[in-house]
N, C-alpha and C positions, 0 to 999 in steps of 0.2 A: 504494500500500500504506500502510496506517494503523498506527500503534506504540499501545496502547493501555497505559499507564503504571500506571494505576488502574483496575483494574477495579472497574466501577459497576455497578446493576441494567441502567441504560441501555445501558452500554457490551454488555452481553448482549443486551439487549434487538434492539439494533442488528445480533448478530455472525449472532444466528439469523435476521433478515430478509437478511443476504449468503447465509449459509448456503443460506437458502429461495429465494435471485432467482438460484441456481448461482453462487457467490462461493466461495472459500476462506477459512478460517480456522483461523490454528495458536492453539491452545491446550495447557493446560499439563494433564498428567494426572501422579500420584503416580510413574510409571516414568519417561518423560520427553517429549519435547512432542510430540502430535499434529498435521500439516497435514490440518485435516477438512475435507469437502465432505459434499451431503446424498445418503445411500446410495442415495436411489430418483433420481436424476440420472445419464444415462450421459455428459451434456454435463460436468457438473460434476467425475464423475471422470475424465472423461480428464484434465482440466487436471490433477487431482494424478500422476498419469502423466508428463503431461507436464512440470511443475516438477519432481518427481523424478528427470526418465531413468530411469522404474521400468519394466522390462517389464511387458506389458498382461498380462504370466500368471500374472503374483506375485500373490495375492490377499491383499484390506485387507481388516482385522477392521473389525465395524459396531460401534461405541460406542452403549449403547443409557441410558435413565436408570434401567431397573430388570429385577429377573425378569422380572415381568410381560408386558414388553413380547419378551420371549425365543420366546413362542410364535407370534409374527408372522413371525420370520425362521426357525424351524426348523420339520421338518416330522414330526420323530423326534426325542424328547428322553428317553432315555433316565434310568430313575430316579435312579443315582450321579450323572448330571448336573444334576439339579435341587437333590441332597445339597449338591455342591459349590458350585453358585452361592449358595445360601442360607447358606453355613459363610464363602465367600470373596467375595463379591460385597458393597457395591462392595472391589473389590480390585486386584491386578496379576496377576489369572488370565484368560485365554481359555478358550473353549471351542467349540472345533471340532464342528458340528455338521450332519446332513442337512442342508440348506437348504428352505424353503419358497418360492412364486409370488413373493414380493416380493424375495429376492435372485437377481438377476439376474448371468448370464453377467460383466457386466462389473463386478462387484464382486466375485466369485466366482474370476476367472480363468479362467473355464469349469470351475470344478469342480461337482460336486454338493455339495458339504458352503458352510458359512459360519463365520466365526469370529467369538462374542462376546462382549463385555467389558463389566463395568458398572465404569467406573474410579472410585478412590476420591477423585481430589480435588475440594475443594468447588467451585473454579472450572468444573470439569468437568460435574460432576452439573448444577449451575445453570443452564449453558449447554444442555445437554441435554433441561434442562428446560422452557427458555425458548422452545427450538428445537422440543417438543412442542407447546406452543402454537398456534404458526404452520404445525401440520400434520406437522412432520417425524418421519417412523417410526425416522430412525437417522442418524448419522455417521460415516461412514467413514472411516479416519484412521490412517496408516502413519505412522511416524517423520518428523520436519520435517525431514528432512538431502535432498541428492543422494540415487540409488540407492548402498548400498555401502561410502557415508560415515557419521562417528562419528555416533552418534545424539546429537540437543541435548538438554540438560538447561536450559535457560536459555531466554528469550525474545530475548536480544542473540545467542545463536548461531545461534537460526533466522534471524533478519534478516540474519546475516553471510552465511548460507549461501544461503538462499532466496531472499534481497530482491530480486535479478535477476531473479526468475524467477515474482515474482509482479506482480500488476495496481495499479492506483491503488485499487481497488474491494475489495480484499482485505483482509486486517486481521490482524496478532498479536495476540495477549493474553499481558499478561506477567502470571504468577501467582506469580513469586519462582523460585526452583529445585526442581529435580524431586526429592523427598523419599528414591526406592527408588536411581532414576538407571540399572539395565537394564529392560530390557522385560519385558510382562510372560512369565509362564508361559503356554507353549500347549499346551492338553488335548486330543489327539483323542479323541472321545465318540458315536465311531460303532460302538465295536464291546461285546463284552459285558464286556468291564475298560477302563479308562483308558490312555491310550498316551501319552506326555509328547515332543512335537513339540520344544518349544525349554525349556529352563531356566531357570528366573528366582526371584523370593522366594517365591512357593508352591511347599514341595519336594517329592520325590515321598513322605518321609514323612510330612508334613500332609496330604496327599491321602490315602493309607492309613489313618492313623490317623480323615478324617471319613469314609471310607464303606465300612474295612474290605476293600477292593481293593486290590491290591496293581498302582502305575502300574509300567508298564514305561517303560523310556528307552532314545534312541536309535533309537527305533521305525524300524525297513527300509520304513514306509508308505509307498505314492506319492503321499500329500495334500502338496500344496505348502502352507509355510506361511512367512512371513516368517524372514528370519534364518537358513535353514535353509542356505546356499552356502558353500560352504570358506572363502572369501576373504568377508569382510565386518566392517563397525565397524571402515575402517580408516582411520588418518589418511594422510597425505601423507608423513609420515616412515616411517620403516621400524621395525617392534616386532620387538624380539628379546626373547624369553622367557627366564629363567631366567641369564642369563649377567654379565661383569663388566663393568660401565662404565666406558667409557675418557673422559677430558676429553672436552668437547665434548659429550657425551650427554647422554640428558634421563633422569632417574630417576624410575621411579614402583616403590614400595616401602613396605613394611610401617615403622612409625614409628619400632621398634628398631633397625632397620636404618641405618647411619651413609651418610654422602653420601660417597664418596671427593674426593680434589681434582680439581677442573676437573669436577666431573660438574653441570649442571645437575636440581634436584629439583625435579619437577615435583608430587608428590607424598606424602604420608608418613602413612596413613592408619594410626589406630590401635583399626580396627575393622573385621569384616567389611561390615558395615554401611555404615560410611562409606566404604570401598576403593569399595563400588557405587556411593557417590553421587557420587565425584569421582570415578573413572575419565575418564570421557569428557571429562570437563569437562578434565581433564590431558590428554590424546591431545590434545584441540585445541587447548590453550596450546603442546603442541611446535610444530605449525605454526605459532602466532600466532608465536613464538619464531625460525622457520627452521630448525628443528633436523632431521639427518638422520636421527639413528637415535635409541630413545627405546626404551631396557633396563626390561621390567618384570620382577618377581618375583612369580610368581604365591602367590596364596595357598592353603593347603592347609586339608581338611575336606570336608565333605560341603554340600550344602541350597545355601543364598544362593554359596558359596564353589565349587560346583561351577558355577554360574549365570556366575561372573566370568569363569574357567578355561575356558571355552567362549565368551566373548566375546573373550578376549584370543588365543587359538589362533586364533581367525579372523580375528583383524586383524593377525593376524604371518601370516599364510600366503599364500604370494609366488603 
């Protein structure tokens, strides 16, 4: 496995010829770091399967470099889905869609539907682009942790986590830290309004207010989508929501919010915004730390703040 420190044109140039010989490579996207393989490979994604402990049913959204190339992998793209990706694209939205011939069973999960993303960072785009080049229609590319484990926001935490579990032939790319830090939002766009599969910084009244639909959440759907298990984004310590920190504990908390004594602060964000972008990055400093239990306070509101509040319920739920 290769640590790529500085990304170059080369260094790209390089990650999409792994990509294209069935190679892995984690890259950095604006939510946080993708382990991608190339989507039309069923050799190459099992390996992210397989690095992950992901079950073979859970289906990876395809990272694509633009619209355009959206009409490849779906086979039914409904108009408010085109609204959105034009409003949100590149961005931290998915969109859950019929599938077309080229996604296959095994990126899919055996579903009929596909999940796509045009991500907004520039390392991202480039690579994708680089990766067009050399023939490739898409990257497919779930979170760089274990199955179940905190998502990386960093390029040093996919190496901590992954680096056992990946080849000599493989490669990271570090693009600094993940800008949003949850995943993105995921749109089911199979039916005749918007259905919001998972929560993240597109909320559902940005969604309404571009195409005038009004997204439902919580959707009862049976499309499996990433993220969607009681238990998940958890660390190895134990999160208890809402309650008091005893010495010993690890604190992640809003920034007015005082440290009692003996409490380890792991955190002290003094923005919605920024609570997203270190969350995770905190969850795995308790581990790095050995701490057992790690007391968060959730933060209250609606949009990005409902997005956290749904990360952190999953990763306390025993």
């Amino acid at each position: 496995m290769s640590f790529v420190s500085v990304c170059t044109t080369e260094s790209l140039v390089s990650a999409a010829a792994i990509l294209k010989s069935g190679g892995l490579v984690a890259f950095p996207t604006e939510t946080v770091y993708g382990l991608g393989a190339d989507a039309s490979n069923p050799d190459a994604i099992a390996r992210i399967y397989e690095a992950k402990g992901r079950p073979s049913d859970h289906p990876l959204i395809v990272h694509i470099s633009s619209l355009d190339q959206m009409e490849q992998w779906a086979s039914d793209i409904p108009e408010y889905a085109i609204t959105l990706a034009r409003d949100f694209w590149p961005g931290p939205m998915t969109l859950v869609v019929k599938r077309s011939y080229l996604a296959k069973d095994f990126v899919t999960g055996g579903q009929d539907t596909v999940g796509l993303r045009v991500p907004a960072h520039p390392i991202a785009l480039a690579l994708l682009q680089e990766f067009a080049k050399v023939g490739g229609k898409g990257i497919a590319a779930p979170s760089a942790n274990r199955f179940g484990a905190v998502s990386p926001t960093t390029a040093e935490a996919v190496e901590e986590e992954l680096g056992p579990y990946l080849k000599p032939e493989d490669l990271i790319i570090n693009g600094g830290p993940s800008l949003v830090g949850v995943e993105s939002t995921i749109i089911d766009c199979t039916g005749p309004a918007p259905m919001v599969l998972r929560l993240g910084a597109i909320t559902p009244l940005m969604i309404e207010e571009s195409i005038g639909l009004v997204a439902l959440e919580k959707n009862p759907s049976d499309i499996r989508v990433s993220g969607s298990l009681a238990s998940h984004y958890s660390p190895k310590a134990r999160v208890i929501l809402d309650a008091i920190a005893e010495p010993g504990d690890g604190l992640i908390a809003p920034d007015q919010i005082p440290t009692p004594d003996g409490v380890i602060r792991l955190a002290a964000p003094n923005s919605i915004e920024q609570y997203a972008r270190v969350l995770y990055h905190a969850l795995r400093s308790a581990d790095q730390k050995g701490l057992e239990i790690v007391v968060v306070l959730q933060p209250g509101g609606d949009g990005l703040a409902a997005a956290i509040r749904d990360r952190l319920q999953r990763s306390a739920h025993q």
